[in-house]
C-alpha positions as CSV (number, residue, x, y, z in Angstrom):
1,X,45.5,2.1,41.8
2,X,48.8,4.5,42.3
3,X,46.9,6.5,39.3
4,X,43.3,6.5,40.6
5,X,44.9,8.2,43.7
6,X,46.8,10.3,42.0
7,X,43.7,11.4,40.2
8,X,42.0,11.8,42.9
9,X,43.8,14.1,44.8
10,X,44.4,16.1,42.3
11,X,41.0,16.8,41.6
12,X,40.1,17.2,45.3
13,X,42.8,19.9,45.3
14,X,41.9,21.2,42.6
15,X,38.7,22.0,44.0
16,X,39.8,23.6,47.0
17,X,41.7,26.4,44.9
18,X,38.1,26.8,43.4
19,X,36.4,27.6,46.6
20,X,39.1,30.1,47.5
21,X,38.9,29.6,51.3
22,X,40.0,32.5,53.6
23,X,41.3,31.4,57.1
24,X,44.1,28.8,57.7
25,X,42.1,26.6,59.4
26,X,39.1,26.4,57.2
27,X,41.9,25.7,54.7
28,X,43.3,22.7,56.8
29,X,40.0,21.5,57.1
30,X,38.9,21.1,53.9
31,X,42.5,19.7,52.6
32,X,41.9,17.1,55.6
33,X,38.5,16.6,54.0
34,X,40.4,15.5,51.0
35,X,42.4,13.3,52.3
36,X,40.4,11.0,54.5
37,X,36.8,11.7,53.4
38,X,36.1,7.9,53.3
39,X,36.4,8.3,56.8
40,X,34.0,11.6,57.3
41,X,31.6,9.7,55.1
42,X,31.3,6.5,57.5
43,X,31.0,8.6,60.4
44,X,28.3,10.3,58.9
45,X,27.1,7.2,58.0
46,X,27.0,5.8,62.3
47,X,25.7,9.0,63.3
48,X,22.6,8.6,60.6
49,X,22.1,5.2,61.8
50,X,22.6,5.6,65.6
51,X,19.6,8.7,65.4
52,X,17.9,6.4,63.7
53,X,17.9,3.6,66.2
54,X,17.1,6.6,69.1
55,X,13.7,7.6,66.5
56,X,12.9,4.1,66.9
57,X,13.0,3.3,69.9
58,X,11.1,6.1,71.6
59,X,7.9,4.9,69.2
């Protein structure tokens, strides 16, 4: 597991140098992206489901 992380992160990192990102806080956001994007995926996730609801019931 400890490696799976490990793994993880590092490739997520690793990424980040790739996109080269200019300003300090598009740089904390994406490195906060990488560490809790399980997180930004669920909430993604409610948000698709709540508009869907809304679509649904105005029909």
């Amino acid at each position: 597991m400890l490696l799976e992380l490990t793994l993880y992160l590092i490739i997520g990192f690793f990424c980040l140098l790739l996109t080269k990102s200019t300003s300090p806080k598009e740089i904390l956001k994406n490195v906060l992206f990488v560490l809790f994007w399980p997180y930004f995926v669920l909430l993604k996730y409610v948000e698709f489901i709540d508009k869907a609801k809304q679509g649904s019931r105005k029909k």
